[in-house]
TIKOLZA-634343 format. One record per residue (C-alpha): residue number from 1; z, y, x. Coordinates in steps of 0.05 Angstrom, whole numbers. Last residue first. Layout:
! residues N
+-----+--------+--------+--------+
!  nr !     pz !     py !     px !
+-----+--------+--------+--------+
! NUM !      Z !      Y !      X !
...
+-----+--------+--------+--------+
//
This chain:
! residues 157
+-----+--------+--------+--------+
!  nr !     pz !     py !     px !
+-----+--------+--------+--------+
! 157 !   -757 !    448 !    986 !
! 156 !   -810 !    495 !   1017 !
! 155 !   -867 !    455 !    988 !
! 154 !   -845 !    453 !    919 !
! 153 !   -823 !    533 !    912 !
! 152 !   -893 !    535 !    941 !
! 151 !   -930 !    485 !    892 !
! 150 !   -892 !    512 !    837 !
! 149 !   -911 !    594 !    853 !
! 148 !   -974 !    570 !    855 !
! 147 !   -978 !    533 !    788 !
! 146 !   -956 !    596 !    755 !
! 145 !  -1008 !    640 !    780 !
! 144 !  -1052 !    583 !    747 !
! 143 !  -1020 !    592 !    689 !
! 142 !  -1025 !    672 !    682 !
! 141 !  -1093 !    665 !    702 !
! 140 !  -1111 !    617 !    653 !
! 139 !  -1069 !    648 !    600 !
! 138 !  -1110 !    715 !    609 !
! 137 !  -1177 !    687 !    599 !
! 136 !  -1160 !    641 !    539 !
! 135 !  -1125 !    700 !    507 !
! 134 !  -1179 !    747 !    529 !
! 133 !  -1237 !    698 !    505 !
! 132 !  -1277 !    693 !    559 !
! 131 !  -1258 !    631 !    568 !
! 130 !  -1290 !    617 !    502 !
! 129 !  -1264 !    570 !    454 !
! 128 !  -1285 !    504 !    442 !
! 127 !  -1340 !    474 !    398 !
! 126 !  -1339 !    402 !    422 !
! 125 !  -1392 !    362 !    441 !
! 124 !  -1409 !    278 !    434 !
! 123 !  -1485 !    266 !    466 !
! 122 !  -1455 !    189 !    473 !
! 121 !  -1454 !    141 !    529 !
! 120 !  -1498 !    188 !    577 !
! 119 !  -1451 !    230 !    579 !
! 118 !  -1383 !    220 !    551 !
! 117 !  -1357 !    302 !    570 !
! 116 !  -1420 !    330 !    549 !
! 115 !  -1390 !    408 !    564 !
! 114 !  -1422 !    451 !    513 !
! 113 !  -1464 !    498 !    551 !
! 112 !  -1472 !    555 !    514 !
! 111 !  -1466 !    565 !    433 !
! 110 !  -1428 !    504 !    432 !
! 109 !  -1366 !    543 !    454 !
! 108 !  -1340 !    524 !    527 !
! 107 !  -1270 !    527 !    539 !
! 106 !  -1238 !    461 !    518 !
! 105 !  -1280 !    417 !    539 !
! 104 !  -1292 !    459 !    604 !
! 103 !  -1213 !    443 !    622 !
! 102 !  -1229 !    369 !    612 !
! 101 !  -1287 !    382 !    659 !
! 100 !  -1260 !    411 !    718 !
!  99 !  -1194 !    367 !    709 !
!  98 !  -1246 !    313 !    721 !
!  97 !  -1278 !    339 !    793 !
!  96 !  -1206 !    353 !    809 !
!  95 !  -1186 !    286 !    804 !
!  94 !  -1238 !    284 !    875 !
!  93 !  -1171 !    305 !    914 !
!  92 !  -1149 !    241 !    896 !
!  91 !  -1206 !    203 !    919 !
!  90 !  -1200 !    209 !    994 !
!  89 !  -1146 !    174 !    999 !
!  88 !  -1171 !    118 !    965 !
!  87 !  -1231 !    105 !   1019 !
!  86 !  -1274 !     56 !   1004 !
!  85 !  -1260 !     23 !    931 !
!  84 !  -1229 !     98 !    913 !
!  83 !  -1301 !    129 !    930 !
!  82 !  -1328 !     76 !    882 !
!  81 !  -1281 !     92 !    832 !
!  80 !  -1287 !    171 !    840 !
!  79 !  -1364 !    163 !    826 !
!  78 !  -1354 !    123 !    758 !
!  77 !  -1300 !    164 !    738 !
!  76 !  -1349 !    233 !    750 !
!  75 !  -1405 !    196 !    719 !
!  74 !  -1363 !    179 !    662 !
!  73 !  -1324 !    242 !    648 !
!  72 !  -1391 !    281 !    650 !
!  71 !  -1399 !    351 !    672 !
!  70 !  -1440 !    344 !    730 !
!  69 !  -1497 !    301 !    706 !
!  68 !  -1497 !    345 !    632 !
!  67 !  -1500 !    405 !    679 !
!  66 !  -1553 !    374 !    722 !
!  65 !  -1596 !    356 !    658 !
!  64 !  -1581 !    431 !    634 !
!  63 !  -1609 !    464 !    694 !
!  62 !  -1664 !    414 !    699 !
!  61 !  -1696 !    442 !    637 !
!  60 !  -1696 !    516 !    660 !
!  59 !  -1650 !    574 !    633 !
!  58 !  -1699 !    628 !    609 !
!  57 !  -1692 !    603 !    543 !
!  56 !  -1615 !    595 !    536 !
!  55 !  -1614 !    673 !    549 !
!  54 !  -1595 !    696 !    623 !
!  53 !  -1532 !    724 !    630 !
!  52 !  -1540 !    788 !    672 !
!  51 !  -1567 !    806 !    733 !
!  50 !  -1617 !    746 !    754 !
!  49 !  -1666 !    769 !    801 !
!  48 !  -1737 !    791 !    780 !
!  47 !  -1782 !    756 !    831 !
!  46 !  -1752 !    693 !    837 !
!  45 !  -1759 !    633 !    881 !
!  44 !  -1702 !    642 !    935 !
!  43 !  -1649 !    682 !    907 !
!  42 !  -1673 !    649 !    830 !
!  41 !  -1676 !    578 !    855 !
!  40 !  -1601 !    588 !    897 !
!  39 !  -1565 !    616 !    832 !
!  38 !  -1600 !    550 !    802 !
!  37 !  -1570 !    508 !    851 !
!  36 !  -1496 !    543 !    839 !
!  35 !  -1507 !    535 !    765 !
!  34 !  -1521 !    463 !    759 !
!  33 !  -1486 !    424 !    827 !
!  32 !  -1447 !    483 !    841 !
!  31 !  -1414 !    487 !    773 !
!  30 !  -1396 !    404 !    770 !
!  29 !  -1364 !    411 !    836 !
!  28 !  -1319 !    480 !    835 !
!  27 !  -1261 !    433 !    829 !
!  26 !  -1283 !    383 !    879 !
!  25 !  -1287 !    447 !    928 !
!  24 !  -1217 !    456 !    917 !
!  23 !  -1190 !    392 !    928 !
!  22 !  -1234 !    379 !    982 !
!  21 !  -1178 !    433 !   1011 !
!  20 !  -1116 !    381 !   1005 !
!  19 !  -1160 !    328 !   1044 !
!  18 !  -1094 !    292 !   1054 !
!  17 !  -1036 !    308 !    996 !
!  16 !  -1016 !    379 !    967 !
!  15 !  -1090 !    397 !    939 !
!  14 !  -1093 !    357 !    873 !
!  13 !  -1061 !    407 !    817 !
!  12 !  -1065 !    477 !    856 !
!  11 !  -1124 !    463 !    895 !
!  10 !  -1165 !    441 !    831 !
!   9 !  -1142 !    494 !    796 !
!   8 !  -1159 !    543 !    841 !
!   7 !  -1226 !    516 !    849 !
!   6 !  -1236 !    506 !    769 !
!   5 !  -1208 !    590 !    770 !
!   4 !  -1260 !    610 !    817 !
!   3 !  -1317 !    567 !    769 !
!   2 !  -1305 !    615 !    717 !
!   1 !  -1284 !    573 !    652 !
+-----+--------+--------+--------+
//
């Protein structure tokens, strides 16, 4: 899924209590951490800059060990724990980090980043389908137009 719609989502599930905006960025976590520091290494260290989707070749090692970092169930539980041992309020806008990856599960093919949802427990994958898929595509932003409207009608009542 596009990492906009992981923000959105984020916001629009865990971003009605304290630190309602972390909520957002938690969302767009796990693709900042891989893709967003790799958009920064090609601005800053390529030549050629990156236009279209790059092939799984030209993707770099440590792109995929961040991904697998940042889309893991159990890091991201293990990391929301501690931050609920110190400061609990703090760690419910972090559920989006999760939702990020549950929602990746389900809409990333094996072809291209699989999300490793038990890593480093197990290498476990599932073939999902596209967001790009219209149907996928389309249902998200129908659903999280949805959620909005909810969170309104639920804030002005």
């Amino acid at each position: 899924m596009d990492t906009l719609s992981h923000a959105l989502w984020g916001k629009g599930l865990f971003g009605y209590r304290k630190y309602r905006w972390y909520s957002f960025l938690f969302g767009a976590l796990p693709d900042l951490f891989s893709f967003g520091i790799y958009f920064c290494y090609i601005i800053l260290f390529s030549s050629s800059p990156l236009m279209e989707r790059p092939t799984r070749s030209e993707i770099p090692e440590w792109v995929y060990s961040l991904y697998d970092i940042s889309h893991s169930l159990v890091i991201a539980s293990i990391i929301i724990f501690i931050v609920y041992k110190i400061h609990k309020e703090f760690a419910f806008p972090m559920l989006a980090w999760p939702a990020h990856i549950i929602l990746d599960f389900f809409t990333h093919s094996i072809e291209f980043f699989p999300t490793p949802i038990l890593w480093p427990i197990s290498d476990f994958k599932f073939d999902g389908i596209p967001w790009s898929n219209p149907i996928i595509f389309f249902t998200n932003v129908l659903l999280i137009f949805l959620l909005f409207i909810y969170r309104r009608k639920k804030a002005s009542s």
